[in-house]
MILUM-872494 format. One record per residue (C-alpha): residue in one letter; residue number from 1; x, y, z. Coordinates in nm, 3 decimals. Example, Ala and Ser with C-alpha at 12.3 -4.5 7.8 and 13.67 -1.06 7.14 Angstrom:
<numis>
<numi residu="A" num="1" X="1.230" Y="-0.450" Z="0.780"/>
<numi residu="S" num="2" X="1.367" Y="-0.106" Z="0.714"/>
</numis>
This chain:
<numis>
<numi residu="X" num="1" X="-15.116" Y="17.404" Z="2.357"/>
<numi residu="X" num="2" X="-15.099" Y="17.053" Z="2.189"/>
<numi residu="X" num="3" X="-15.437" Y="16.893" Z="2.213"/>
<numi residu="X" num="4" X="-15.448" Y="16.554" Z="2.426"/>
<numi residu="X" num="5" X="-15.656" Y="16.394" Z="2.125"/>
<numi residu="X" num="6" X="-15.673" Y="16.437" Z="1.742"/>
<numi residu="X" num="7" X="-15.895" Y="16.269" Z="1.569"/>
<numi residu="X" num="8" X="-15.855" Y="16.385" Z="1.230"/>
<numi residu="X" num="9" X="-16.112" Y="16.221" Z="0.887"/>
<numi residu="X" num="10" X="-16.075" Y="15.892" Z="1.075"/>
<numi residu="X" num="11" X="-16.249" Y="15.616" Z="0.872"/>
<numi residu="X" num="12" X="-16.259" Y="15.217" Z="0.991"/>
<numi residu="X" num="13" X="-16.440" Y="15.011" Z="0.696"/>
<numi residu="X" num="14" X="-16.548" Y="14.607" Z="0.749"/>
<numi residu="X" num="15" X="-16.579" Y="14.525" Z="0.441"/>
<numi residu="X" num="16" X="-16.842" Y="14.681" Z="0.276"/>
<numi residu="X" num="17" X="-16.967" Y="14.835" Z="0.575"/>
<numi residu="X" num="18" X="-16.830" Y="15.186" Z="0.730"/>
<numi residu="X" num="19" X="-16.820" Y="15.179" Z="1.068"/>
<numi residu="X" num="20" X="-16.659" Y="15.535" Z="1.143"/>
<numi residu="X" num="21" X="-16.691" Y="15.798" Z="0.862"/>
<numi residu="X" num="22" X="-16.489" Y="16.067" Z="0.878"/>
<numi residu="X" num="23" X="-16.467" Y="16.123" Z="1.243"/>
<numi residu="X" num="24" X="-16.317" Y="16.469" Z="1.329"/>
<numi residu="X" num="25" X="-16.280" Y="16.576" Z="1.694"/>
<numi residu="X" num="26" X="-16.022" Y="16.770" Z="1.920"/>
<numi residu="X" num="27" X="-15.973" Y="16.725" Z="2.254"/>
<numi residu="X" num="28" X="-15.780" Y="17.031" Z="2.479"/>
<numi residu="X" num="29" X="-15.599" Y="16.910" Z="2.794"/>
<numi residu="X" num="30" X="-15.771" Y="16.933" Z="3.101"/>
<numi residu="X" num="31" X="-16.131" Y="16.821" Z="3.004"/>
<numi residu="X" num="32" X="-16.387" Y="16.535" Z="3.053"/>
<numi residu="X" num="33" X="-16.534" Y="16.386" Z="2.730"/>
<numi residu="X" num="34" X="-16.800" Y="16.170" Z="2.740"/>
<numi residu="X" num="35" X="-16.843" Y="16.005" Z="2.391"/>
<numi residu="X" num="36" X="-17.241" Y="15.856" Z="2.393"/>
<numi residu="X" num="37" X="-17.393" Y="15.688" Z="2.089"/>
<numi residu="X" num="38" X="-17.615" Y="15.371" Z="2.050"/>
<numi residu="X" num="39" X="-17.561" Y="15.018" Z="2.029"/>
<numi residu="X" num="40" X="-17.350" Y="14.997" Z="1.680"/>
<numi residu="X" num="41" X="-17.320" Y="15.326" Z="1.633"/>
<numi residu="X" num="42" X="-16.934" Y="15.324" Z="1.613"/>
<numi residu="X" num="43" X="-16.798" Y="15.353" Z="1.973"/>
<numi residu="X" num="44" X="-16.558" Y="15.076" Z="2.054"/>
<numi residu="X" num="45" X="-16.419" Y="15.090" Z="1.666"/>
<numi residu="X" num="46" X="-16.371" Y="15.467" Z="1.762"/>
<numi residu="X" num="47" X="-16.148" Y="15.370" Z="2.080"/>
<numi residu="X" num="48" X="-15.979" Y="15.077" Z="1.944"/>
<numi residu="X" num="49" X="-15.831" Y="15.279" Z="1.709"/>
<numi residu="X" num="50" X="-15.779" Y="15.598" Z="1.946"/>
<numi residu="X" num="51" X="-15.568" Y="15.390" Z="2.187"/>
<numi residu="X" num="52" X="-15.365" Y="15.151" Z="1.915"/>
<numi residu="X" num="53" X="-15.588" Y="14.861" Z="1.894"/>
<numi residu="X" num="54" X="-15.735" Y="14.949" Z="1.530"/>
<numi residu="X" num="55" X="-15.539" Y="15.110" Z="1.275"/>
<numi residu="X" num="56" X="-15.782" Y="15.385" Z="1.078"/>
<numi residu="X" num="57" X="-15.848" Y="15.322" Z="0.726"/>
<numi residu="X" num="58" X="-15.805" Y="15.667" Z="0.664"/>
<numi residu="X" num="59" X="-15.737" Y="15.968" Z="0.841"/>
<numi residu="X" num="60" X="-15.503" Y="15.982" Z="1.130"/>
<numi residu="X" num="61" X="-15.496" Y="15.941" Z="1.509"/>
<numi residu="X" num="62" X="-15.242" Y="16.164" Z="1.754"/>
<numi residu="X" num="63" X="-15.226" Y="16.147" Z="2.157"/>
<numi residu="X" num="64" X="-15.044" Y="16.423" Z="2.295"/>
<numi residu="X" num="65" X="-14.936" Y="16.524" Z="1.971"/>
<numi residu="X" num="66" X="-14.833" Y="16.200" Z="1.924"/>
<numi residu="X" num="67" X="-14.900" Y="15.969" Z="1.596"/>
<numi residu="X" num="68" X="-15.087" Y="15.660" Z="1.650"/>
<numi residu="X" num="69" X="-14.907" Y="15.389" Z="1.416"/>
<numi residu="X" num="70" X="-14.633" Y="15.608" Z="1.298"/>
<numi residu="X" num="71" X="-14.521" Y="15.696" Z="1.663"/>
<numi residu="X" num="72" X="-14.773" Y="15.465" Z="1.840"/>
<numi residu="X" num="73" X="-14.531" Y="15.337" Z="2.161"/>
<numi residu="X" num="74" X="-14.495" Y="15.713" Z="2.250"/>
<numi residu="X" num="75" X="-14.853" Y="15.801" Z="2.168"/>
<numi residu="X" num="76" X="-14.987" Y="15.431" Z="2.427"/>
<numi residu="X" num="77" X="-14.706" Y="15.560" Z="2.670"/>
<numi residu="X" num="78" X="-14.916" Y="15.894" Z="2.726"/>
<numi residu="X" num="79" X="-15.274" Y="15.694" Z="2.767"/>
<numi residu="X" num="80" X="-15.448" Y="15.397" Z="2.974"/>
<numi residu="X" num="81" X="-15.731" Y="15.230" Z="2.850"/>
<numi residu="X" num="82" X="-15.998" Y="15.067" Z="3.069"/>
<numi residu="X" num="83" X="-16.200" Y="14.839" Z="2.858"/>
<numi residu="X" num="84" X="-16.554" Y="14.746" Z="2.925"/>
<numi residu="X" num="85" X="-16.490" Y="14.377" Z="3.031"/>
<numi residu="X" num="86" X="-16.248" Y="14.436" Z="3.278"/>
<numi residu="X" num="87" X="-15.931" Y="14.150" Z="3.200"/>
<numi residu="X" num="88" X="-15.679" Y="13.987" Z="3.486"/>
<numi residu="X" num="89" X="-15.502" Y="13.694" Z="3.510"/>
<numi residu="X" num="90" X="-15.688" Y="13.473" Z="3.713"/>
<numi residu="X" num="91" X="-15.349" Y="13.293" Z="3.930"/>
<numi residu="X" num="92" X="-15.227" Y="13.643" Z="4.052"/>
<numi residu="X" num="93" X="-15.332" Y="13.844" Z="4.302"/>
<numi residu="X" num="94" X="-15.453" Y="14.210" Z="4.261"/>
<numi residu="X" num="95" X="-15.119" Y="14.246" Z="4.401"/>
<numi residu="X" num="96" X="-14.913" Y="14.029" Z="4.181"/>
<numi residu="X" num="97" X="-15.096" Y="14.167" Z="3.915"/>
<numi residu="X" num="98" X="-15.032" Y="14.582" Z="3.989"/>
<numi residu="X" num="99" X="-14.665" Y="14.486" Z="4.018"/>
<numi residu="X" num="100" X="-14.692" Y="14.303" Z="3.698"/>
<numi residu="X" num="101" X="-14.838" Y="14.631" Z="3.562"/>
<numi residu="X" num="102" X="-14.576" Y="14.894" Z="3.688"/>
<numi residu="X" num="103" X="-14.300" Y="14.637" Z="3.553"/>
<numi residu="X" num="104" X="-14.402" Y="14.710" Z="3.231"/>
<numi residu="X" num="105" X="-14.457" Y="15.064" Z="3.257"/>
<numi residu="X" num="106" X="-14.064" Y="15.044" Z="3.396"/>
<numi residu="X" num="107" X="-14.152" Y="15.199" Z="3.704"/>
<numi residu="X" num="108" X="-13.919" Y="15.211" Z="4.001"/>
<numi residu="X" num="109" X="-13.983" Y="15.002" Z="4.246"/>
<numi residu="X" num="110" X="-14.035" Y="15.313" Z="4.517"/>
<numi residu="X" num="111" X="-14.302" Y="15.480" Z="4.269"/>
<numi residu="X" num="112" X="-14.465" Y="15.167" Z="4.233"/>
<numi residu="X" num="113" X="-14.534" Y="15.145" Z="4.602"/>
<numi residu="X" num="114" X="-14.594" Y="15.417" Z="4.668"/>
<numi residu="X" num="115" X="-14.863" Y="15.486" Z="4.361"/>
<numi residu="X" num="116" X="-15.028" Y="15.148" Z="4.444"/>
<numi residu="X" num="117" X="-15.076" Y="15.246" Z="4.815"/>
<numi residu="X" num="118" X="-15.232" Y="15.560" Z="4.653"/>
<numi residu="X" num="119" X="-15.462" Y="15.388" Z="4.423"/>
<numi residu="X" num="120" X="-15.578" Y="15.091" Z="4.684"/>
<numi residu="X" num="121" X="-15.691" Y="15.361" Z="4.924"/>
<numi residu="X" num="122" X="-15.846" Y="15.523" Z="4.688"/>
<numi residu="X" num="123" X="-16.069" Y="15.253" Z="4.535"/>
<numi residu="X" num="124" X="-16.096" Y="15.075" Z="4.892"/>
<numi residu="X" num="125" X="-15.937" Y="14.740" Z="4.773"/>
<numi residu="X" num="126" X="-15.727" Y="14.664" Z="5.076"/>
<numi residu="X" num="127" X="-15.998" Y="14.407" Z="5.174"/>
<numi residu="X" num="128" X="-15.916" Y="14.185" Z="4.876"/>
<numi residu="X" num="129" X="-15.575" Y="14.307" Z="4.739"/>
<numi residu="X" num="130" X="-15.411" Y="13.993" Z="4.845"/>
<numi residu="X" num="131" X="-15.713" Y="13.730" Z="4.687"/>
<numi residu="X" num="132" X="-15.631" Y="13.538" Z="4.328"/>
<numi residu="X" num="133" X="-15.829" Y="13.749" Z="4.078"/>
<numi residu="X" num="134" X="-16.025" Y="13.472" Z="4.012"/>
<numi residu="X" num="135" X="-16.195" Y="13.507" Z="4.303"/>
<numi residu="X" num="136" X="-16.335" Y="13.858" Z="4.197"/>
<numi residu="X" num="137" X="-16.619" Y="14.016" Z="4.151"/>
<numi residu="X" num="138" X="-16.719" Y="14.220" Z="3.872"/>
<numi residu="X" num="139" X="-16.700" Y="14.503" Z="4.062"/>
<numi residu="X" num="140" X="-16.317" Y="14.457" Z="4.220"/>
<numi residu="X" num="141" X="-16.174" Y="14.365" Z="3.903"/>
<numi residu="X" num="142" X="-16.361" Y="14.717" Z="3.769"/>
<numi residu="X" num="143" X="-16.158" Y="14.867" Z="4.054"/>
<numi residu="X" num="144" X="-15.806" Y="14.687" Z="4.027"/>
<numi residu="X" num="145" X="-15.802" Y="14.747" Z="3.656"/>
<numi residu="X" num="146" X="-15.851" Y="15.087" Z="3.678"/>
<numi residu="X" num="147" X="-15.600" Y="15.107" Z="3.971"/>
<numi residu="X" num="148" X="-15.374" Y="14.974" Z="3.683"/>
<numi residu="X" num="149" X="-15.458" Y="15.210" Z="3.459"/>
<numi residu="X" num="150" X="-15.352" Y="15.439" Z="3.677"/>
<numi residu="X" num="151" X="-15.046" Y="15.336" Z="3.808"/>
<numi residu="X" num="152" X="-14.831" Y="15.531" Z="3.566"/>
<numi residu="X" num="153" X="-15.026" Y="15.851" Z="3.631"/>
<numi residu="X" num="154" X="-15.106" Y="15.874" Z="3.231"/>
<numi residu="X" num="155" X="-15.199" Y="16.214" Z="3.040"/>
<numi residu="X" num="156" X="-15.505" Y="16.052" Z="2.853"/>
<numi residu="X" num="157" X="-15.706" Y="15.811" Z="3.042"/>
<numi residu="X" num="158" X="-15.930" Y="15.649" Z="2.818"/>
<numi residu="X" num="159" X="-16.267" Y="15.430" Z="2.966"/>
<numi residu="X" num="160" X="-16.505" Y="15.244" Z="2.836"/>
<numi residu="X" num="161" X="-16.845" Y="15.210" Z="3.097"/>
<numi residu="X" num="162" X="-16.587" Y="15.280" Z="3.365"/>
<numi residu="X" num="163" X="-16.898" Y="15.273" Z="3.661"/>
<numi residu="X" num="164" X="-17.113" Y="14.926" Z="3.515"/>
<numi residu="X" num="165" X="-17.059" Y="14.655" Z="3.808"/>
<numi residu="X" num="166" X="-16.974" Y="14.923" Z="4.093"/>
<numi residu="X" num="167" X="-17.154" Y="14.988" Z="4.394"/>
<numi residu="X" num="168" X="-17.272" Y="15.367" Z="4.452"/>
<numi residu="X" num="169" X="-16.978" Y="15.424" Z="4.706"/>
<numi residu="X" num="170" X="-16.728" Y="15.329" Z="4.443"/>
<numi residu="X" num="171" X="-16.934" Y="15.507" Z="4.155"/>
<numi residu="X" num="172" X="-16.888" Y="15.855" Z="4.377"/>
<numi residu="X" num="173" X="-16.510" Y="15.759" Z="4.451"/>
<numi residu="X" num="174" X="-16.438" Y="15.713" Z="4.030"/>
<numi residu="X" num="175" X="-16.641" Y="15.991" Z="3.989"/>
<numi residu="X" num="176" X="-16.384" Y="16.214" Z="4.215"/>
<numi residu="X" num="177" X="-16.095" Y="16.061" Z="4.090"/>
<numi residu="X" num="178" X="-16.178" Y="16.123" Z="3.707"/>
<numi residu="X" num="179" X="-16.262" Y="16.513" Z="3.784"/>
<numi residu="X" num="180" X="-15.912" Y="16.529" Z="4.020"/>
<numi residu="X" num="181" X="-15.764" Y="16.389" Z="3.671"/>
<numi residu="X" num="182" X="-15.899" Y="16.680" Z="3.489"/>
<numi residu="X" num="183" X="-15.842" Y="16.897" Z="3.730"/>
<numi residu="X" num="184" X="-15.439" Y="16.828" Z="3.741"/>
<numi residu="X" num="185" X="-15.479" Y="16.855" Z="3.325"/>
<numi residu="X" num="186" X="-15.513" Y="16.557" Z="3.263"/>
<numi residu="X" num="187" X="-15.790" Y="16.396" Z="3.010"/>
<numi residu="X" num="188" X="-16.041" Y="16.170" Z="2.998"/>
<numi residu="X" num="189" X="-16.242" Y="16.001" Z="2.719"/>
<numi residu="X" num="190" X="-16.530" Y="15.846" Z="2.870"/>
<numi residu="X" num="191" X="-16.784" Y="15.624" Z="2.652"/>
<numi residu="X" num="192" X="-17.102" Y="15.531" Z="2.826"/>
<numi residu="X" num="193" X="-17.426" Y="15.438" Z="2.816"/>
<numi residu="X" num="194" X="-17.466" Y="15.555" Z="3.116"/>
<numi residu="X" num="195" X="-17.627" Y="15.959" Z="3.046"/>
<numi residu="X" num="196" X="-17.678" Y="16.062" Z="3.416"/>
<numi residu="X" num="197" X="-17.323" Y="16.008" Z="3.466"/>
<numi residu="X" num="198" X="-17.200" Y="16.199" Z="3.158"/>
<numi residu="X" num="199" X="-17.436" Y="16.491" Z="3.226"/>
<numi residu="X" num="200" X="-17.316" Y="16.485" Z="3.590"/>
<numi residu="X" num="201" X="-16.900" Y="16.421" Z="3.513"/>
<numi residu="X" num="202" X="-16.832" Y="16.573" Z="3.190"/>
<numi residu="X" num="203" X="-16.726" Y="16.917" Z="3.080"/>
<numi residu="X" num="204" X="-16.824" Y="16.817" Z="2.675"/>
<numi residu="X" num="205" X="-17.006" Y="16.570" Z="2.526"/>
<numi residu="X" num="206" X="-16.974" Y="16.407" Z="2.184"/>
<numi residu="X" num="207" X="-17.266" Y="16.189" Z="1.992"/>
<numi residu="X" num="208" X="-17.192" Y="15.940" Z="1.745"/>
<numi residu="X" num="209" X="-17.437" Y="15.794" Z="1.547"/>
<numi residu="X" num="210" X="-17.409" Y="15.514" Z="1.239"/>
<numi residu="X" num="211" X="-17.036" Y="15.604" Z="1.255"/>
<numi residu="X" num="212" X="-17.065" Y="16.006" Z="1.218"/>
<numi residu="X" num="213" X="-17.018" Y="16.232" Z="1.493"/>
<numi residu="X" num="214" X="-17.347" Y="16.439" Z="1.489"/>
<numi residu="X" num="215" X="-17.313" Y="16.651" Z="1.795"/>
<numi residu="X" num="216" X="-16.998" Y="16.802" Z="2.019"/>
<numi residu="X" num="217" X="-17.080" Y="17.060" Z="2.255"/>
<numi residu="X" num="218" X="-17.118" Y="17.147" Z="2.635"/>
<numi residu="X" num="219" X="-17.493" Y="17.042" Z="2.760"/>
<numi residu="X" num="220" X="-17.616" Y="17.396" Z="2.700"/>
<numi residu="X" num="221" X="-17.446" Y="17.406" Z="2.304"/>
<numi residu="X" num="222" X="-17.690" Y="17.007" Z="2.252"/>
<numi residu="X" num="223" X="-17.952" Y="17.158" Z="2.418"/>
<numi residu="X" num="224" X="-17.953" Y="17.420" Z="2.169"/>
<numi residu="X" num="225" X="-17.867" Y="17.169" Z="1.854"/>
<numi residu="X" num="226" X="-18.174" Y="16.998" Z="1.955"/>
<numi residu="X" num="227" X="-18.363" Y="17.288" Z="2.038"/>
<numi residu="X" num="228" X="-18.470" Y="17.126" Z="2.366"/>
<numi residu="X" num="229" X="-18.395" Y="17.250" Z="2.753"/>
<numi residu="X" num="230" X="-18.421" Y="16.902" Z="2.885"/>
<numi residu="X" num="231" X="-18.221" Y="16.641" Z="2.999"/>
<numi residu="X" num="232" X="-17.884" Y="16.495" Z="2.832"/>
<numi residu="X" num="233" X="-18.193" Y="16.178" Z="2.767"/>
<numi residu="X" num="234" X="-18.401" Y="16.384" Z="2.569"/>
<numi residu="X" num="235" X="-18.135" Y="16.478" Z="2.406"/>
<numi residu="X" num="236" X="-17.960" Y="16.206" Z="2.285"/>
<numi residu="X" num="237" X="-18.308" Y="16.059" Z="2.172"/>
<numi residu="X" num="238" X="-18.357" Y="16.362" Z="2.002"/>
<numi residu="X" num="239" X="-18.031" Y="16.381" Z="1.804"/>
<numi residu="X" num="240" X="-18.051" Y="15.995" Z="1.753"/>
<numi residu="X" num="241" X="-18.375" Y="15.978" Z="1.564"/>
<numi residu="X" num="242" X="-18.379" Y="15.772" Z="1.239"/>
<numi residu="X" num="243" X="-18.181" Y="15.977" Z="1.010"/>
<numi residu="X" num="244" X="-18.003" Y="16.203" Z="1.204"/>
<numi residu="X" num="245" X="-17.696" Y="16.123" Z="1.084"/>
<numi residu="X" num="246" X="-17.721" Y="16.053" Z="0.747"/>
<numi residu="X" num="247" X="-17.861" Y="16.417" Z="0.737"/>
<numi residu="X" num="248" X="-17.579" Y="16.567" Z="0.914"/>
<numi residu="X" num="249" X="-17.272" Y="16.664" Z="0.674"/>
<numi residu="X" num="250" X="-17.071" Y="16.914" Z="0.913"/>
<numi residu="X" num="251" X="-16.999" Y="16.906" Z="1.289"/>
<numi residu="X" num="252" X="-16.906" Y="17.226" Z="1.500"/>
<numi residu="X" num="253" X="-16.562" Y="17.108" Z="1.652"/>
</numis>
């Protein structure tokens, strides 16, 4: 089975600085990955490069076998991306703006409908599908972009703090949606801050700290790296502590 996601030696330098060292980490159809780390530690440079935005400095990138760069429209045409500051242009509707979406994706025009019906049930946006985006919230345009997202019904879904801005109603209702994704083998690569979510939602959990993964494993295989039967909190704190990672040379994949 081809893996959804290889990440394979990836390295991203700044300058003198090494922002993600050597990140290795394979990720099987079917599955919910939550990808934690702290502030700096290498988590937006580790999805800007997994969905096209960043090229690696070394190493490579596939989606669905897939080479980012080499074969990168084929690899983007597999995944969505929901970024953490949700982005819409402000003189179209949610409407205008889902058509705009499926346009590009070349969708037919009786998918399109009837996806977007889908996807504005789902998320409850029927209330202000029809408003200038403008006019949002934080919390609808969390909700139309990811409606966007998934308008072409991708393989790889990747998110970035997919539940900040969203009421608990519409927390539950992502939550569902991500594990009917998974469940239909699909993926999901979800980087939060968030741990209560990640130890409710996902099925493995990856730590990255000053740019090196230092833990992948189910709850049960960190609990056991950290030699702790706690929460995913304890945990991470745990694994986190100054000079965890520069002490960590190999990660079990």
């Amino acid at each position: 089975m081809t893996p959804a996601i290889e990440l394979h030696e990836v390295t991203k330098r700044f300058g003198d600085f090494t922002a993600v060292d050597r990140l290795r980490l394979t990720i099987p159809p079917g599955e919910l990955f939550a990808f934690l780390g702290p502030n700096g530690a290498g988590k937006t440079t580790t999805i800007k490069m997994l969905v096209g935005l960043l090229l690696p400095d070394g190493g490579s990138v596939r989606v669905c076998g897939h080479a980012m760069g080499r074969d990168g429209q084929l690899a983007k045409s597999q995944l969505a991306y929901v970024p953490d500051q949700p982005f819409l242009y402000d003189k179209l509707t949610g409407h205008e703006f889902l058509d705009f979406v499926g346009r590009m994706y070349g969708l037919s025009r009786a998918s399109q409908e009837q996806r977007t019906k889908q996807l504005v049930e789902m998320l409850e946006m029927g209330s202000f599908l029809h408003q200038l985006t403008e006019s949002y919230s934080h919390g609808m345009k969390q909700r139309t972009v990811l409606a966007a997202a998934l308008l072409h019904d991708p393989a790889v879904l990747v998110t970035d703090e997919p539940m900040v801005g969203l009421d608990p109603r519409t927390v539950r209702k992502v939550k569902d949606i991500l594990r009917d994704m998974v469940h239909d083998g699909k993926t999901v690569f979800m980087s939060t801050h968030t741990l209560e979510v990640a130890e409710a939602v996902a099925d493995r959990i990856g730590i990255i700290n000053h740019g090196r993964l230092i833990a992948v494993g189910t709850l049960e295989e960190l609990r056991h790296q950290a030699s702790r039967s706690e929460t995913l909190e304890d945990i991470f704190l745990s694994l986190t502590a100054e000079g965890q990672a520069e002490a960590s040379e190999t990660v079990p994949q």
